[in-house]
C-alpha positions in Angstrom: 80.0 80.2 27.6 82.1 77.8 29.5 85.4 76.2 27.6 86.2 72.5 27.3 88.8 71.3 29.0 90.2 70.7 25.6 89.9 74.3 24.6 91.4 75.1 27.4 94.7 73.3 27.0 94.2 74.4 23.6 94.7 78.3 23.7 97.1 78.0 27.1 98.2 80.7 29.3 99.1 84.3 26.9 102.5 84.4 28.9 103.0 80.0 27.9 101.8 80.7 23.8 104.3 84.2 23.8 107.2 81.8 25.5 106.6 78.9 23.2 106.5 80.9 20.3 109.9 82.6 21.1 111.2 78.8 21.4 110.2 77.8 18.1 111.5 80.9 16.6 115.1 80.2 18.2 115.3 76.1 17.3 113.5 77.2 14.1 116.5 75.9 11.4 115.8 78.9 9.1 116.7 81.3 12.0 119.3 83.1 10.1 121.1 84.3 12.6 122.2 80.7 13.3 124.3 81.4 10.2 125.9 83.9 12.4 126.6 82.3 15.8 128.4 78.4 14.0 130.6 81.2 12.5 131.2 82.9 15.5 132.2 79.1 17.4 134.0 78.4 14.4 136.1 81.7 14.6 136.1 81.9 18.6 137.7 78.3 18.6 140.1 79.0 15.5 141.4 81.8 17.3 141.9 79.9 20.9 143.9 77.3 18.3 146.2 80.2 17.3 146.6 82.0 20.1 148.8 78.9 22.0 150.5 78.4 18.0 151.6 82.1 18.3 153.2 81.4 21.8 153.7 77.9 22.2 156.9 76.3 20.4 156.3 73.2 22.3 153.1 72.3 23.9 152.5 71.9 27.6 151.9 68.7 28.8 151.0 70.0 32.1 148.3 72.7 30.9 144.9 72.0 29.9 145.1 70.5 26.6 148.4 71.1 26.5 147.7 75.0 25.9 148.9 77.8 26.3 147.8 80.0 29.6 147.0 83.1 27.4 145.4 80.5 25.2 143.6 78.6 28.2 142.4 82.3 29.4 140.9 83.3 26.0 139.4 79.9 26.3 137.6 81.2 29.6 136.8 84.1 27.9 135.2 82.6 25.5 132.7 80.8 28.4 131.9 84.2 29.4 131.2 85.4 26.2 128.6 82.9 25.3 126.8 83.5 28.3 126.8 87.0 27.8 125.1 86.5 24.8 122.6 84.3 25.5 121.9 86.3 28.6 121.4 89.5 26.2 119.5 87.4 23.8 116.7 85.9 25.8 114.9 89.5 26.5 113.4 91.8 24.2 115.8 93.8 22.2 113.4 96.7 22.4 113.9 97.4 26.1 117.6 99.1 25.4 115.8 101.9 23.3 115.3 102.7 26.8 118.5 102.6 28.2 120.5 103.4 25.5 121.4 107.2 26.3 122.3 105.5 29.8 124.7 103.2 28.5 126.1 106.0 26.1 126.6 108.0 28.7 128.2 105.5 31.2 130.5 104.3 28.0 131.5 107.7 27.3 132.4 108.4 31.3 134.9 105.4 31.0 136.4 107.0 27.5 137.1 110.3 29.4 138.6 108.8 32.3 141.5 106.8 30.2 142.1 110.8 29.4 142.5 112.2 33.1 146.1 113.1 33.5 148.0 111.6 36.6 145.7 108.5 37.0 147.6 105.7 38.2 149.5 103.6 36.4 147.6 100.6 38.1 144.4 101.5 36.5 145.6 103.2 33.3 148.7 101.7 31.9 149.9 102.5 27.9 150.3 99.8 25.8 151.7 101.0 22.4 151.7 104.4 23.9 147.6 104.2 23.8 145.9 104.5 27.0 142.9 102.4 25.7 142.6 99.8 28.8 141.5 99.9 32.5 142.7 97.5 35.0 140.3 96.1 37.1 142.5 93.6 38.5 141.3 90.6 37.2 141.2 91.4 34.0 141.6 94.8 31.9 138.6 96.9 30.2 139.0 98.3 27.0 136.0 100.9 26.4 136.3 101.3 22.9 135.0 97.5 22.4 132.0 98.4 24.9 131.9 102.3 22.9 131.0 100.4 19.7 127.8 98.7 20.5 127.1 101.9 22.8 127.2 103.8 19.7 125.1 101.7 17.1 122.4 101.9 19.9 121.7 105.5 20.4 122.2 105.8 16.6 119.7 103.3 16.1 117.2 105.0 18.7 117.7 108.2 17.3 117.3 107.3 13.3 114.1 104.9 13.9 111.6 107.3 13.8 112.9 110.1 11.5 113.3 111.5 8.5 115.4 114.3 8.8 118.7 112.5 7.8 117.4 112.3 4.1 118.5 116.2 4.2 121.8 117.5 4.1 121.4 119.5 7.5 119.8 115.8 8.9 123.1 114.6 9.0 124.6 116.7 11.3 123.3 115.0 14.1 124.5 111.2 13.6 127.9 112.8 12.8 128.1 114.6 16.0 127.0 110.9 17.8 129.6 109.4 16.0 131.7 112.1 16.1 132.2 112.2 20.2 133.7 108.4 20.4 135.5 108.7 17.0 137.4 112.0 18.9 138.0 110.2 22.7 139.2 107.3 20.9 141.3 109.2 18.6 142.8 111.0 22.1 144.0 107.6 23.3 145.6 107.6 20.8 144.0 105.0 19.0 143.3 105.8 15.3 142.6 102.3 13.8 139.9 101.7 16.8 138.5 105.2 15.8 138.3 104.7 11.9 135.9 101.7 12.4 133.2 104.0 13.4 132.7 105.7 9.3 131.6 103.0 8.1 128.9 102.1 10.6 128.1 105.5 10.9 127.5 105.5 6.6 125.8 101.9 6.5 123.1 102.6 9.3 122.6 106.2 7.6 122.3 104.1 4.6 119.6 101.4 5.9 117.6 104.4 7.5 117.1 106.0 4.3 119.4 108.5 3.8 120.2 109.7 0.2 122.8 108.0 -1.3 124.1 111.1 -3.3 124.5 113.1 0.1 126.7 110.3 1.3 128.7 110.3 -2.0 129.3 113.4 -1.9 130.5 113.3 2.0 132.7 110.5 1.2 134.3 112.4 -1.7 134.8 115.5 0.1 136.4 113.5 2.5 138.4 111.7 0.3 140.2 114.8 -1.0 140.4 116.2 2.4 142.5 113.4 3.4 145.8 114.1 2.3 145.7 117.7 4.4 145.0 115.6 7.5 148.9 114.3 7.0 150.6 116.9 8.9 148.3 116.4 11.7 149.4 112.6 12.5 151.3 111.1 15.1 155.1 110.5 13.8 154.5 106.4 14.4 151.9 106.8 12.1 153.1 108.8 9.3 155.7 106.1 9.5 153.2 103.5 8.9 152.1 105.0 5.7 155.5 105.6 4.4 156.5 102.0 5.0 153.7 101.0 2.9 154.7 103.0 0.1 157.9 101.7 0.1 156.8 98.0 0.3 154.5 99.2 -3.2 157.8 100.3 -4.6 160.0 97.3 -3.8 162.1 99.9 -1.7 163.3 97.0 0.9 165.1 99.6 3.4 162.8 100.2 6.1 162.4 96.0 5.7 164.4 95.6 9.2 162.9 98.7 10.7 158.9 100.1 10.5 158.8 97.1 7.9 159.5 94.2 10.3 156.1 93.4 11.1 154.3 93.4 8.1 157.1 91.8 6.4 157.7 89.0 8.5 153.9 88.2 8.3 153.5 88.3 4.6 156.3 85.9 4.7 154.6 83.7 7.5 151.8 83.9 4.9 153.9 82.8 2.0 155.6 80.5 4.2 152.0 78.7 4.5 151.9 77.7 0.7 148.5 76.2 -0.7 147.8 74.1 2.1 150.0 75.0 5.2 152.4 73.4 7.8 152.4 70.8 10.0 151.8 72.3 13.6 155.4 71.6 15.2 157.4 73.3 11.6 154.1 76.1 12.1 154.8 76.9 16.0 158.8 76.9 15.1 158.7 79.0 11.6 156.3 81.7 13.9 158.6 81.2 17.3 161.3 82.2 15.6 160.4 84.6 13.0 159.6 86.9 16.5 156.7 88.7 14.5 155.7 91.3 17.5 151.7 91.2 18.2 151.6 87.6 16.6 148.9 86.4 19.1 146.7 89.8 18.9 146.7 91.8 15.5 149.2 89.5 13.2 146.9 86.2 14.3 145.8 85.7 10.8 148.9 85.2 9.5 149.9 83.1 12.3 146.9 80.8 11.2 147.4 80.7 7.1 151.0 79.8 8.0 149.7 76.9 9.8 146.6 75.9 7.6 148.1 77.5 3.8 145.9 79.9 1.3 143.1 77.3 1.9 142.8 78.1 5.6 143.0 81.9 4.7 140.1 81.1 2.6 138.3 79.3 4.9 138.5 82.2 7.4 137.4 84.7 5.7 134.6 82.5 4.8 133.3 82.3 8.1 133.3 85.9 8.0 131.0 86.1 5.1 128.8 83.1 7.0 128.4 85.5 10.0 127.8 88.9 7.6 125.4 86.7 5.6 123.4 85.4 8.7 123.5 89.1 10.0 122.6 91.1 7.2 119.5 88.3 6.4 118.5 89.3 9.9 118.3 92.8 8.9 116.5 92.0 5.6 113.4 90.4 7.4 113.2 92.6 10.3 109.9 94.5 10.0 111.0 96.9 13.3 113.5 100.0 12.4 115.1 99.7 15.9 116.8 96.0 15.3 117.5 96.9 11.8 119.6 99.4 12.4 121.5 97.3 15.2 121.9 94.8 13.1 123.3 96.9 9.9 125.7 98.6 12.5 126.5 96.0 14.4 127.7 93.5 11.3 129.5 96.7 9.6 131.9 97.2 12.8 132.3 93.2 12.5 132.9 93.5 8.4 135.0 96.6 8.6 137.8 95.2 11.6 138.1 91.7 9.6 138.7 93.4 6.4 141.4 95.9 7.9 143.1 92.9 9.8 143.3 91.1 7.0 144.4 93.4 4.8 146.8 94.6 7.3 148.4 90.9 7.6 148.4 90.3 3.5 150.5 93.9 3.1 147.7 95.8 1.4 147.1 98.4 4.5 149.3 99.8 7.1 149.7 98.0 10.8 146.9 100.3 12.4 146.5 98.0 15.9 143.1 96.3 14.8 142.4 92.8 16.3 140.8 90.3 14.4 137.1 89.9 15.8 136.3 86.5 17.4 140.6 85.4 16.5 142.6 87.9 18.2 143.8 87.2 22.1 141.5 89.3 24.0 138.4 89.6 26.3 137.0 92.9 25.8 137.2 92.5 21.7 135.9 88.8 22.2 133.2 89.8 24.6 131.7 92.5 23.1 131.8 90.6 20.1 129.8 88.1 21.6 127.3 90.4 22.8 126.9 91.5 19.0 125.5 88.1 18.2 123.2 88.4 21.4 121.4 91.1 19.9 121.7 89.9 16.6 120.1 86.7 17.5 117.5 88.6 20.0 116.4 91.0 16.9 116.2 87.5 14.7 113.7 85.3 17.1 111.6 88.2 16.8 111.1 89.4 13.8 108.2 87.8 12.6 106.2 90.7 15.5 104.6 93.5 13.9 106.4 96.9 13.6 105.1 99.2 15.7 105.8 101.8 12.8 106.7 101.3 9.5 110.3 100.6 8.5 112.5 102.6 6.4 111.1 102.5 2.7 111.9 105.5 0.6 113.0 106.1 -3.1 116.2 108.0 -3.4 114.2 111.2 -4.6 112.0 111.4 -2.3 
C-alpha cells in the first residue's frame, strides 16, 4: 500500500534514523562519558599550564602566549590528540575486535625492536638508561603508551565470550597476554611502565567474571613472593626503595643524593601551603629548587606548589570525574566487548595517577610514571586521548542490544 508523503518523511532513510540516533546519543547531557572528556580538557590544559611553570622563570613575550616551546608543543599535541579521539570515536567500537590481534601484533613488533642491539642511536636513543622511545624525526614514539590500549583490546576480545577464566587453569591465558608486554617493557628497562599492566590485567579479569577468591589468592601469593624478587633488580632501583625507607625513618643522609628528587618535591608541595603561590614566587621557588623531571613525572608538585593543597585536591578530583564518567560507561554497557575496554582502559588511567601522585607526596618510590593528560609528552597524552575515543564510542552506543549476554555470574558458580 502506498505511503504518504508524511509517512515517508516520517520513518526516513535506515542509514539517516541509525545517524541521527548516534547524534542524540552524543549531545545527549546524560552521556556519561561526558563526565570523562571536561576532565580530560580540564587536565590536558592544567598540564600545558605547568609544563611552561616547570621551565619558564620568566615568561616569553615573544612566544605564543608567552609559553614556553615545550609548553607550546604539548599544546599542539594536545590538537592532535582531540582529533584522534574523535576520529576513533565516530565508528563502531566493535570493528577493532577485528583488528585487535593485528594491532597487538604490530605493537609488540615495535616493543622488540627498541630491544635489537646495535640500532642506531638516531632511532633508539636511552633516556634514563631505558630504551623506551623511537625517533621518527618529528617527534619520538614511545610503544609502551600505544602497548596499553593494544593490550586491554585483545584481552577484551579474548574474555568476551568465555568462561574459562572462572577456573584456576582459565587464567593462564590472560596472564600470558599480559605477561608478553609486562616482560618487553620490563627489558627496556622500564619497570614503573611495566607494573601498570597488574592491575588492568586483575580489574578486566574481575568485570569478566572471574572468582574473586582465585584472584586473592594470586595477589597474596604474589605478595609474599615479592621480597625474593629483590635480588633480581636493577641497582638504580634497589636504591629507590632504600631511599624510601630512609625517608620513613627520618634517616636524612641520602637527602642530597637518591633523595633529591623526592625531597625537593615534597618540599615544592609544602612550599604550596593551603592555597599556593603567586605564579612569578611559583616559577622562581621551582626554577631554583632544580627538581630533575619537574615538567614530566614531578608535574604534580610543580602544580600544588603553584595552586596550594586546594589545587592538589582539585586535581585529583578531576581524576575521580574522568574514573566516574568511565566506570558509569562500563556499568550501562549491555555488550561484553566495550565493557571490558572500558574497565581496562580507566584502570591504566586510575593506576598511573595514583602512582604519580603518590610518587610526588613521598609515599612511593620515583618509578618514571607520567602523570596522564599533565605530564609533558605526546605519546602519554595521545594515547590518552585515544582512551576517551573509545570510551566515548562504547558510551553513544550502549543503549544497542548485546549480541550475547554480558558477564553476570555469582561468585560460586
Amino acid at each position: 500500500m502506498p505511503r504518504t508523503l508524511n509517512q515517508i518523511v516520517l520513518a526516513g532513510s535506515p542509514s539517516r534514523a541509525g545517524a541521527w540516533d548516534a547524534f542524540k546519543a552524543i549531545v545527549r547531557p546524560t552521556n556519561p562519558a561526558w563526565l570523562t572528556v571536561l576532565a580530560s580538557v580540564g587536565l590536558s590544559l592544567l598540564g600545558v599550564y605547568g609544563i611552561d611553570l616547570a621551565r619558564q622563570l620568566r615568561g616569553d613575550p615573544g612566544a605564543l602566549a608567552g609559553l614556553d616551546p615545550v609548553a607550546i608543543k604539548q599544546l599542539i599535541l594536545l590538537g592532535v590528540g582531540i582529533v584522534s579521539a574523535v576520529l576513533i570515536a565516530l565508528p563502531d567500537y566493535r570493528w577493532l575486535s577485528y583488528v585487535a590481534m593485528a594491532i597487538s601484533v604490530l605493537v609488540l613488533g615495535l616493543l622488540i625492536f627498541l630491544l635489537i642491539p646495535g640500532v642506531p642511536e638516531a632511532l633508539v636513543r636511552p633516556r634514563n638508561g631505558a630504551r623506551g622511545w623511537i625517533n621518527l624525526g618529528v617527534f619520538d614514539i614511545q610503544p609502551s603508551e600505544l602497548a596499553k590500549i593494544a593490550f586491554v583490546l585483545v584481552l577484551a576480545n579474548y574474555l568476551r565470550f568465555r568462561s574459562n577464566h572462572r577456573r584456576p587453569g582459565g587464567l593462564i591465558p590472560p596472564a600470558i597476554i599480559a605477561g608478553i608486554p609486562i616482560g618487553l617493557i620490563t627489558l627496556q628497562p622500564d619497570l614503573g611502565s611495566a607494573m601498570m599492566f597488574v592491575p588492568a590485567l586483575f580489574a578486566m579479569l574481575l568485570a569478566a567474571g572471574a572468582k574473586k577468591r582465585h584472584l586473592i589468592l594470586i595477589v597474596i601469593a604474589a605478595a609474599m613472593a615479592a621480597p625474593l624478587s629483590y635480588p633480581l633488580l636493577k641497582p638504580h632501583q634497589k636504591q629507590r626503595i632504600n631511599g624510601l625507607l630512609a625517608q620513613f625513618q627520618g634517616n636524612k643522609r641520602l637527602d642530597q643524593d637518591i633523595n633529591f628528587q623526592p625531597i625537593t618535591a615534597q618540599s615544592l608541595v609544602g612550599a604550596g601551603g593551603i592555597s599556593g603561590t603567586v605564579d612569578e614566587r611559583s616559577r622562581a621557588l621551582v626554577h631554583f629548587s632544580r627538581l630533575p623531571e619537574r615538567h614530566t613525572d614531578m608535574i604534580y608538585s610543580v602544580l600544588v606548589n603553584r595552586f596550594g593543597l586546594i589545587g592538589g585536591i582539585v586535581v585529583v578530583g578531576l581524576y575521580g570525574l574522568w574514573i566516574a564518567g568511565a566506570l558509569l560507561t562500563a556499568a550501562f554497557a549491555k555488550e561484553p566487548f566495550g565493557r571490558l575496554i572500558v574497565v581496562g582502559l580507566s584502570t591504566f588511567v586510575a593506576t598511573q595517577a595514583i602512582v604519580n601522585i603518590a610518587m610526588n607526596v613521598g609515599l612511593l618510590p620515583i618509578v618514571g610514571i607520567t602523570l596522564p593528560f599533565v605530564s609533558y609528552g605526546g605519546s602519554s597524552l595521545i594515547a590518552s586521548w585515544l582512551m576517551v575515543g573509545l570510551i566515548f564510542s562504547v558510551s553513544v552506543r550502549q543503549s544497542r542490544l548485546p549480541q550475547r549476554k554480558s558477564f553476570e555470574y555469582s561468585d560460586d558458580e
